[in-house]
C-alpha positions in Angstrom: 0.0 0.0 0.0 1.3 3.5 -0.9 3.1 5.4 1.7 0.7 8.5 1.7 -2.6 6.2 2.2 -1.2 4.4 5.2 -0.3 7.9 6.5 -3.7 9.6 5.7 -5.8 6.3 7.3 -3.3 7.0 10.0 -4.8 10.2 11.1 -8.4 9.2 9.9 -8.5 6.3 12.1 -7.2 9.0 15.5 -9.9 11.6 14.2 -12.2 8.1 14.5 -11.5 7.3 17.9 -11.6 10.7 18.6 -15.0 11.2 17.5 -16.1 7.9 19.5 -15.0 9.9 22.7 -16.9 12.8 22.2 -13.7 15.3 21.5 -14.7 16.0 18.0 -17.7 17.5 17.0 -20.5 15.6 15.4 -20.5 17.6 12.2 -17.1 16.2 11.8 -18.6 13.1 11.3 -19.4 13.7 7.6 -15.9 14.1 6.3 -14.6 10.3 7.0 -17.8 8.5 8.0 -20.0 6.8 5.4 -23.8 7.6 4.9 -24.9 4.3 5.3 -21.8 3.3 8.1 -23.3 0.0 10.1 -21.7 -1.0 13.8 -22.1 -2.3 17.0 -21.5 0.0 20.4 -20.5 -1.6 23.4 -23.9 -3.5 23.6 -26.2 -5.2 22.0 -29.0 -2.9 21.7 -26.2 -0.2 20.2 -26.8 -1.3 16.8 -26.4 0.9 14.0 -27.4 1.2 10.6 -27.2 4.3 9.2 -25.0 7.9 10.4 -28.5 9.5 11.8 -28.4 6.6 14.4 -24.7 6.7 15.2 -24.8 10.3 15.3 -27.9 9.6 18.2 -25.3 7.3 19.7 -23.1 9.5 20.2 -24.4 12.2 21.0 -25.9 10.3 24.1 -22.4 9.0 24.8 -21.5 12.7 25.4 -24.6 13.6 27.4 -23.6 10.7 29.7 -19.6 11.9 29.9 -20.7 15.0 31.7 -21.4 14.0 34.6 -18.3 12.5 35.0 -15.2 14.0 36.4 -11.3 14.3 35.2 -11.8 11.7 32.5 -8.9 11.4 30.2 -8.1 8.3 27.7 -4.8 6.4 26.2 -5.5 4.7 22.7 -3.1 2.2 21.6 -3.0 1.0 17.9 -3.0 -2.6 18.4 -4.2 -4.6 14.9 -4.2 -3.4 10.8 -4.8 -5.6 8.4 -5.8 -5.2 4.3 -8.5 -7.3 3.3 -7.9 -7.9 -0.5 -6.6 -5.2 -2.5 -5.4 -2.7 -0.2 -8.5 -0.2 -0.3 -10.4 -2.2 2.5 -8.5 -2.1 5.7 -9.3 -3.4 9.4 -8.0 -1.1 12.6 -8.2 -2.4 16.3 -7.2 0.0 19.0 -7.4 0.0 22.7 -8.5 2.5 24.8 -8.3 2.9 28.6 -10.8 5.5 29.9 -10.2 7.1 33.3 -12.6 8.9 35.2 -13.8 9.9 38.5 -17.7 8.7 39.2 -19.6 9.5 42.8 -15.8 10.1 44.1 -14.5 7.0 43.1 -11.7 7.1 40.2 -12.2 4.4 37.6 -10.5 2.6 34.5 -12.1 1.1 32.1 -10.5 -1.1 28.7 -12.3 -0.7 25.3 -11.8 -1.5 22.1 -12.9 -0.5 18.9 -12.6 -2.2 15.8 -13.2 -0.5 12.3 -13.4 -1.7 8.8 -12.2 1.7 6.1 -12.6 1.7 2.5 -10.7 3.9 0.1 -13.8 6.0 -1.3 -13.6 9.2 -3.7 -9.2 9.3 -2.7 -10.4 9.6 0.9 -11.1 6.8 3.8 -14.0 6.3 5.1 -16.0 4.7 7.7 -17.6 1.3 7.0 -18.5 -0.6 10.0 -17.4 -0.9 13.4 -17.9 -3.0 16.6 -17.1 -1.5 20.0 -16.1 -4.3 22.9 -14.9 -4.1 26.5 -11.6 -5.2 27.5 -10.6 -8.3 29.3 -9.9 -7.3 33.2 -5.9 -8.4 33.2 -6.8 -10.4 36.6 -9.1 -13.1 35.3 -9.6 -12.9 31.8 -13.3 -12.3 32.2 -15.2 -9.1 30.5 -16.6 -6.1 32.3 -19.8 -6.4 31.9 -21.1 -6.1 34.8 -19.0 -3.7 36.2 -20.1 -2.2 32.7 -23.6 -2.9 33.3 -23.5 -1.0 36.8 -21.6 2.4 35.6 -24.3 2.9 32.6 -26.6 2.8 35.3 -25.1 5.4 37.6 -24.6 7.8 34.6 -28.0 6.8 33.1 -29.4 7.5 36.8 -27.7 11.3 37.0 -28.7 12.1 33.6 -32.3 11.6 34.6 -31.8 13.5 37.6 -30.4 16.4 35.7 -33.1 16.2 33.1 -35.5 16.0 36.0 -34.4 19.2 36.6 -34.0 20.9 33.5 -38.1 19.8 33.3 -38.5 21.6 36.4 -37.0 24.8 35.4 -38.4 25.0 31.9 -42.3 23.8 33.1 -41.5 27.5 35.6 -40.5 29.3 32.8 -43.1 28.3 30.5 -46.0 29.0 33.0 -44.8 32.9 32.7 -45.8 32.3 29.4 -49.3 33.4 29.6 -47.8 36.9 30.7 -45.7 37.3 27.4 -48.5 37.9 25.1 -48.0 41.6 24.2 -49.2 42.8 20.2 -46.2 42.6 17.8 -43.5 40.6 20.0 -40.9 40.3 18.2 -39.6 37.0 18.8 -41.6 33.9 20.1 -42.1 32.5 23.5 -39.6 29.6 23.1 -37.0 32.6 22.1 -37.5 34.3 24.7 -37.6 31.3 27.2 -34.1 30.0 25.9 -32.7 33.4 26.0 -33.6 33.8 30.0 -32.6 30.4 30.8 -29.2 31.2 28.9 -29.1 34.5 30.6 -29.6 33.4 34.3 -27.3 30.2 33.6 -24.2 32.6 33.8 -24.3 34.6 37.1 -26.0 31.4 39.0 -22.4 29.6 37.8 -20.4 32.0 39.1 -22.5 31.7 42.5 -21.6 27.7 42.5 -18.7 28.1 41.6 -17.3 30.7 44.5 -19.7 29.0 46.8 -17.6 25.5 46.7 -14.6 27.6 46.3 -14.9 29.1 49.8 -16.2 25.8 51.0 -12.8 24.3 50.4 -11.2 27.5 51.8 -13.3 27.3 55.0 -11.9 23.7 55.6 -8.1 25.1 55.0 -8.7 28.0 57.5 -9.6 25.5 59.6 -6.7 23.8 59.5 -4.4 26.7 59.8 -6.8 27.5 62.9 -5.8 23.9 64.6 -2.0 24.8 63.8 -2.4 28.0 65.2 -0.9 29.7 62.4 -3.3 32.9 62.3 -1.8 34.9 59.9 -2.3 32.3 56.8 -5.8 31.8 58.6 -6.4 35.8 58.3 -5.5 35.2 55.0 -7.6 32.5 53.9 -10.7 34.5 55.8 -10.0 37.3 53.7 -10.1 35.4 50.2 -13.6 34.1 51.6 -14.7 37.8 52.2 -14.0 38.3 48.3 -15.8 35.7 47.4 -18.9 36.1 49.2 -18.5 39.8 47.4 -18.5 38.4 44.5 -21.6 35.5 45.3 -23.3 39.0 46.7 -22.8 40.7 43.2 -23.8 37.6 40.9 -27.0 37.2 42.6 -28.1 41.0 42.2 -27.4 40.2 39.0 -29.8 37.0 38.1 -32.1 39.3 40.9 -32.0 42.1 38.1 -32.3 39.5 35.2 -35.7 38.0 36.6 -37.4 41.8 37.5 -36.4 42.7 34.2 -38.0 39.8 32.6 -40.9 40.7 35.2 -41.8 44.1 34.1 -41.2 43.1 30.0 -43.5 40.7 30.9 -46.5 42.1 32.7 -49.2 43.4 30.6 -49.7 47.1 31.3 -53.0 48.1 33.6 -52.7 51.7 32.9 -55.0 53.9 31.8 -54.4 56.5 28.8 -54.4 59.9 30.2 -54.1 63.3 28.1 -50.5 64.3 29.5 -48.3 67.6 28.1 -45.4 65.2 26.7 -43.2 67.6 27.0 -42.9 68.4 30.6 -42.8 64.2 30.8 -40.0 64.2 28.7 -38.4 66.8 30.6 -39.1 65.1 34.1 -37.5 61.7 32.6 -34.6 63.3 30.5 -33.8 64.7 34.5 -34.5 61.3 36.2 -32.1 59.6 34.0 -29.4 62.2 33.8 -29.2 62.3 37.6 -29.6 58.4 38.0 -26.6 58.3 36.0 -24.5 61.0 37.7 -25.4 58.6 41.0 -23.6 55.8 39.6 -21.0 57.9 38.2 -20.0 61.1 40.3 -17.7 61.3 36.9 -20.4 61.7 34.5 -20.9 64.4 32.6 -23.0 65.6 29.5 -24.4 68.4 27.5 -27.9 68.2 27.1 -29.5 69.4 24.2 -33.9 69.8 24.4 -36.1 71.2 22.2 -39.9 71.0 23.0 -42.6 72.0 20.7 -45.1 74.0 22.4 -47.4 73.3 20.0 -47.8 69.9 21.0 -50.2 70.1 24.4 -51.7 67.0 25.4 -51.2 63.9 24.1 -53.5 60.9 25.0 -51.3 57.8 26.4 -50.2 55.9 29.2 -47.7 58.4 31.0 -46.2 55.7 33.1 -45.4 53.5 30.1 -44.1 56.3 27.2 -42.1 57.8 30.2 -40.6 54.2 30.9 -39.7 54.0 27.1 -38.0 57.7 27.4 -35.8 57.2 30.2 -35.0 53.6 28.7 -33.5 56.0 25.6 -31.7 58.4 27.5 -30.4 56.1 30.2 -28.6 53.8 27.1 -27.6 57.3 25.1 -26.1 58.1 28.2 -24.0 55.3 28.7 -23.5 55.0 25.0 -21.6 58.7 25.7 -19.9 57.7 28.6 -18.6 54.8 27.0 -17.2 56.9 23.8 -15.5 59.0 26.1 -13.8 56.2 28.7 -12.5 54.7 25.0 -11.7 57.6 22.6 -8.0 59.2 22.2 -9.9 62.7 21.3 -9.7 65.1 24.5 -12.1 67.6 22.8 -14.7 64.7 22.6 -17.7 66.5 24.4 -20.6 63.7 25.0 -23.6 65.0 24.1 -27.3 63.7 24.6 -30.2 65.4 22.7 -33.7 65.5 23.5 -36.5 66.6 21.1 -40.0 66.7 20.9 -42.3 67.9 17.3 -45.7 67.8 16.3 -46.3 66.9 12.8 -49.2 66.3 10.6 -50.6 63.3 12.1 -48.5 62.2 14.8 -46.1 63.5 17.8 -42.2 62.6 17.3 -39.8 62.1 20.2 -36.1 61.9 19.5 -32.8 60.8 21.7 -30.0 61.0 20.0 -25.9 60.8 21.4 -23.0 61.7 19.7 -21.5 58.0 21.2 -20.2 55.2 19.0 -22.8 54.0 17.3 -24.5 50.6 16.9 -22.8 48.6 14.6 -24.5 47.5 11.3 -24.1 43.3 12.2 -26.2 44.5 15.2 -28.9 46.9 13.9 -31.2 44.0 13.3 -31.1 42.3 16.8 -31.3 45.4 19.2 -35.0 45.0 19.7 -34.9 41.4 20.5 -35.5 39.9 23.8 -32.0 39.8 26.0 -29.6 41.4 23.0 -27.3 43.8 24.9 -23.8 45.1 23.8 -23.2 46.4 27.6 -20.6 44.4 30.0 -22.2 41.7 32.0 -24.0 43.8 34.7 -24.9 46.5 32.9 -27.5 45.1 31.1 -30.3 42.8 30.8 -31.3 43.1 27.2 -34.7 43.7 27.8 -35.0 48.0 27.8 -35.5 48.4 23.8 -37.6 45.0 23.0 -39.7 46.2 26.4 -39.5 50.1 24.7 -40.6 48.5 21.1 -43.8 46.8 22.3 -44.8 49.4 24.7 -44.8 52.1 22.1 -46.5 49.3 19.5 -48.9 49.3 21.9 -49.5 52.9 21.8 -50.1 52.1 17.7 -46.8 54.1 17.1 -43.1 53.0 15.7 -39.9 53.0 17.3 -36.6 53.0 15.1 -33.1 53.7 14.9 -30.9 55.7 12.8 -27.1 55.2 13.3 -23.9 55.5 12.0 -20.6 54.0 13.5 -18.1 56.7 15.2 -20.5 59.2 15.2 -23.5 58.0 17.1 -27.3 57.0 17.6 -31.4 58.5 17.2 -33.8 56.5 18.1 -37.4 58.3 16.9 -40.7 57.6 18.6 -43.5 58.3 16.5 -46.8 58.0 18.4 -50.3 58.9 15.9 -52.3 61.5 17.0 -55.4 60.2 15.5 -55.7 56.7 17.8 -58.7 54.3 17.5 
């Protein structure tokens, strides 16, 4: 056989294994494994006949590695062999798995055997049979010790999708509160996005929290060898953490009132309110909220209000949420221009501006920060997109902002340009049913 096939089924047949384990992705699987590859797993119900059902294999071989702990593997090459002409080659390899299960570390012996065949100038995947090893003490197989660790995992991933049921049957009964005209994604969207969203601070909670557990039982330690100082120490690293557990859970806290209040239909009643002193009371609200923050802050603040607008039916509590959601981003949209840009005469600006036209009132925010980019423009209403640092943000302001002024039979949009900054325009009819 020619030097550069043995080579090339060389590396196809460690991409192979290396699929089997779950380190490659499945999509890889297309580039070396036949449409129509047939094997056996480890057992016999792990018959295959076809990539769909291999791919299923696998992919609940990986589901069932996570819940174990420092696993790692050896594969030795033990067996090659052509069968006839040199384009149909068997491969046996050994694998050792080690892992850690319940506390316990375990090894394990495998071995997968795999027929290729030289297809299109490539090799490719025809059938393979997956076996466990003999144990080296009495030549017998592992199948029940086998047997017993499939059930363990099987157990825990029932557990976990126990609980993943429980958390998605509580998101979905806020479902019936998500109904608002024109959403602008759908329910499951919006679920996945807050279940993505909340996933992040409540690691970082877990995380600290069994990091200072295993700190707690050092200062201990250091307690019975009286050595106080390293105990001080150790104290002191807790302190952080439980500053930082403090500050993760304000923020899945914030994440879950935000959802909240996007989420609650509005009660209010439309009331005929003189937009402009509204505008003027929020453009305040939000200027001095953010000095609060940030002693720091500073802007210029441009307003122009059209007297000739009087009152304006709607729901005050609601527009005026949508205005200070405007100014409170062009805000930080200016402060963030300004902590970034090399240009000392950079003045951040914020402009506020209210007009009566033919048959509707426009409101206009507009900053002089960096602008939204253009791969962005078409996601900034969605549920949960934000651009802000984790914190900062929840991504629920402008898709909350869009519906409430949909409501209002109005239009909210954006007109940007990058480097030079952002107006959003509220356009609100005059002549309502």
């Amino acid at each position: 056989m020619e030097y550069d096939k043995i080579k090339e089924l060389e590396t196809v047949d460690a991409k192979w294994v290396s699929l089997c384990l779950g380190d490659l992705p499945l999509s890889a699987s297309k580039d070396f494994v036949l449409p129509d590859v047939m094997g056996y797993g480890t057992t016999i119900n792990e018959y295959i006949t076809n990539l769909k059902e291999f791919k299923q294999l696998l992919q609940t071989g990986i589901d069932s590695r996570e819940a174990l702990k420092d696993f790692s593997y050896t594969i030795t090459p033990i067996f090659k062999k052509s069968l006839g002409d040199g384009n149909t080659i068997l491969t046996v390899n050994e694998i050792t798995l080690t892992y850690t299960l319940d506390g316990n570390k375990k090894v394990l012996g495998l071995r997968l055997s795999t027929i290729y065949v030289f297809k299109e100038a490539k090799w490719k995947v025809l059938h393979w049979h997956g076996s466990l090893g003999m144990d080296e003490e009495d030549g017998t197989w592992h199948q029940e010790e086998w047997k017993r660790e499939n059930e363990k995992l099987q157990q825990q991933v029932n557990e976990q999708t126990k609980e993943l049921k429980k958390s998605f049957e509580e998101l979905k009964a806020t479902q019936s509160q998500l109904i608002h005209a024109e959403k602008m994604a759908s329910l499951g969207e919006l679920t996945a996005g807050i279940a993505h969203e909340i996933q992040n601070p409540l690691n970082f909670v877990n995380n600290f929290s069994e990091v200072s557990s295993e700190l707690l039982d050092e200062m201990i330690e250091e307690l019975d060898h009286k050595e106080y100082e390293e105990a001080k120490a150790i104290a002191s690293d807790i302190k952080q953490n439980l500053s930082k557990i403090n500050h993760h859970g304000k923020r899945a806290d914030s994440i879950v009132k935000g959802m909240l209040q996007h989420s609650r239909a509005s009660s209010g009643k439309k009331e005929a309110v003189d937009l402009n002193v509204l505008a003027d009371e929020y453009l305040r609200l939000a200027y001095h909220g953010m000095r609060a923050k940030d002693k720091n802050f500073n802007a210029q603040l441009v307003t122009y209000f059209d007297k000739s607008i009087g009152k304006v039916n709607i729901i005050p509590q609601d527009v005026g949420r949508v205005v200070l959601n405007l100014l409170t981003n062009a805000f930080y949209a200016v402060d963030e221009k300004k902590s970034t840009t090399l240009h000392k005469a950079y003045k951040p600006t914020v402009s506020l501006k209210t007009e009566r036209l033919k048959d509707c009132i426009e409101i206009k925010v507009s900053d002089n920060g960096n602008g939204i980019p253009e791969t962005n423009i078409n996601k900034i209403f969605e549920p949960f997109f934000t651009t802000k640092s984790t914190g900062k943000g929840t991504g629920l302001g402008l898709s909350m902002s869009y519906d409430i002024i949909k409501a209002h039979q109005g239009e909210l949009k954006v007109k940007t340009k990058e480097g030079e900054g952002t107006e959003f325009i509220i356009k609100i009819p005059l002549n309502r049913k």
